[in-house]
C-alpha positions in Angstrom: 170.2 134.9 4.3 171.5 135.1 7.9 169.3 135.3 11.1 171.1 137.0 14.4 171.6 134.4 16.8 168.6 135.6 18.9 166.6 135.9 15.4 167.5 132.0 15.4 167.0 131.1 18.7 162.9 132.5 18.7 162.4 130.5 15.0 163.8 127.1 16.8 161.8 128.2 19.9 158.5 128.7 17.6 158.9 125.6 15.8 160.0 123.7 19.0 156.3 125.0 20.8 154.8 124.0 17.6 155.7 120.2 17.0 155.1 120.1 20.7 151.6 120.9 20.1 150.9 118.8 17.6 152.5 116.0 19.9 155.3 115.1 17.2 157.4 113.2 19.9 154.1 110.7 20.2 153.5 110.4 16.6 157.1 109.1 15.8 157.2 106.6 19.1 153.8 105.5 17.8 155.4 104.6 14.4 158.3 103.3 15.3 156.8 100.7 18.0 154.1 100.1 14.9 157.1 99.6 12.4 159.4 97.6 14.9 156.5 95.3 15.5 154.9 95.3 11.9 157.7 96.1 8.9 160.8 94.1 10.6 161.6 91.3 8.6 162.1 88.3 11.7 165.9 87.8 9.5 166.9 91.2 9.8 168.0 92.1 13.3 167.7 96.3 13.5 165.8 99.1 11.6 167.7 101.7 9.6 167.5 105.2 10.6 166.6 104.9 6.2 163.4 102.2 7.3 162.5 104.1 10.0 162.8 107.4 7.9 160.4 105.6 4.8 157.7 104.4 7.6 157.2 108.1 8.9 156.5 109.4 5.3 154.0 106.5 4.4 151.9 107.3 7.8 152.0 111.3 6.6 153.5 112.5 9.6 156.4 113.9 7.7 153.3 115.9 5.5 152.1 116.6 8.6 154.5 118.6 10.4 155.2 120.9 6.7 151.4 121.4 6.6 151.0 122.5 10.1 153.9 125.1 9.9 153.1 128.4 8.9 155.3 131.3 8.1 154.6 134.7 6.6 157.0 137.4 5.3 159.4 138.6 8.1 161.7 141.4 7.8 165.0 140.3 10.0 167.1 143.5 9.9 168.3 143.8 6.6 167.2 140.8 5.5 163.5 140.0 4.4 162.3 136.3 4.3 159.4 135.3 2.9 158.1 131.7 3.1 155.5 129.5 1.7 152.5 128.9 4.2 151.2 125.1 4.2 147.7 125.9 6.5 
C-alpha cells in the first residue's frame, strides 16, 4: 500500500494533533525524569534509549497512545486501508 505524499502528510498531521492532545510530549518527560531519578543504578552512568524504551511500556503510555488512535476503513485512490480501531 502506498499513500500520495499529501495522503501522508494529513495521516502524520492527524496523528501529530492527536498525541498532542493527549499530551504525549509530557507523559514521556514525566517518565524519563521518574526513571532517571528512580531505575538508574548509582554505577551505571547513562540510560539506554533500550531502559528508557522498557520504562514507557511498564507505565502504559506505549498502550496508551495504540488505544487512543483510531482508524476506520479509508479508500486512498486505488488503494483501500482498513485498520483496527483501539477506542
Amino acid at each position: 500500500m502506498s499513500l500520495s505524499p499529501e495522503k501522508a502528510s494529513d495521516l502524520k498531521q492527524i496523528i501529530h494533533n492527536h498525541l498532542i492532545k493527549m499530551n504525549i510530549h509530557g507523559k514521556i518527560r514525566d517518565v524519563l525524569a521518574e526513571t532517571v531519578r528512580e531505575d538508574l543504578d548509582p554505577g551505571h552512568s547513562s540510560l539506554s534509549e533500550e531502559d528508557f524504551l522498557r520504562a514507557l511500556q511498564r507505565r502504559g503510555i506505549v498502550d496508551d497512545v495504540m488505544k487512543d488512535l483510531c482508524f476506520s476503513k479509508a479508500s486512498y485512490g486505488e488503494s483501500s486501508v482498513q485498520t483496527r480501531c483501539y477506542c
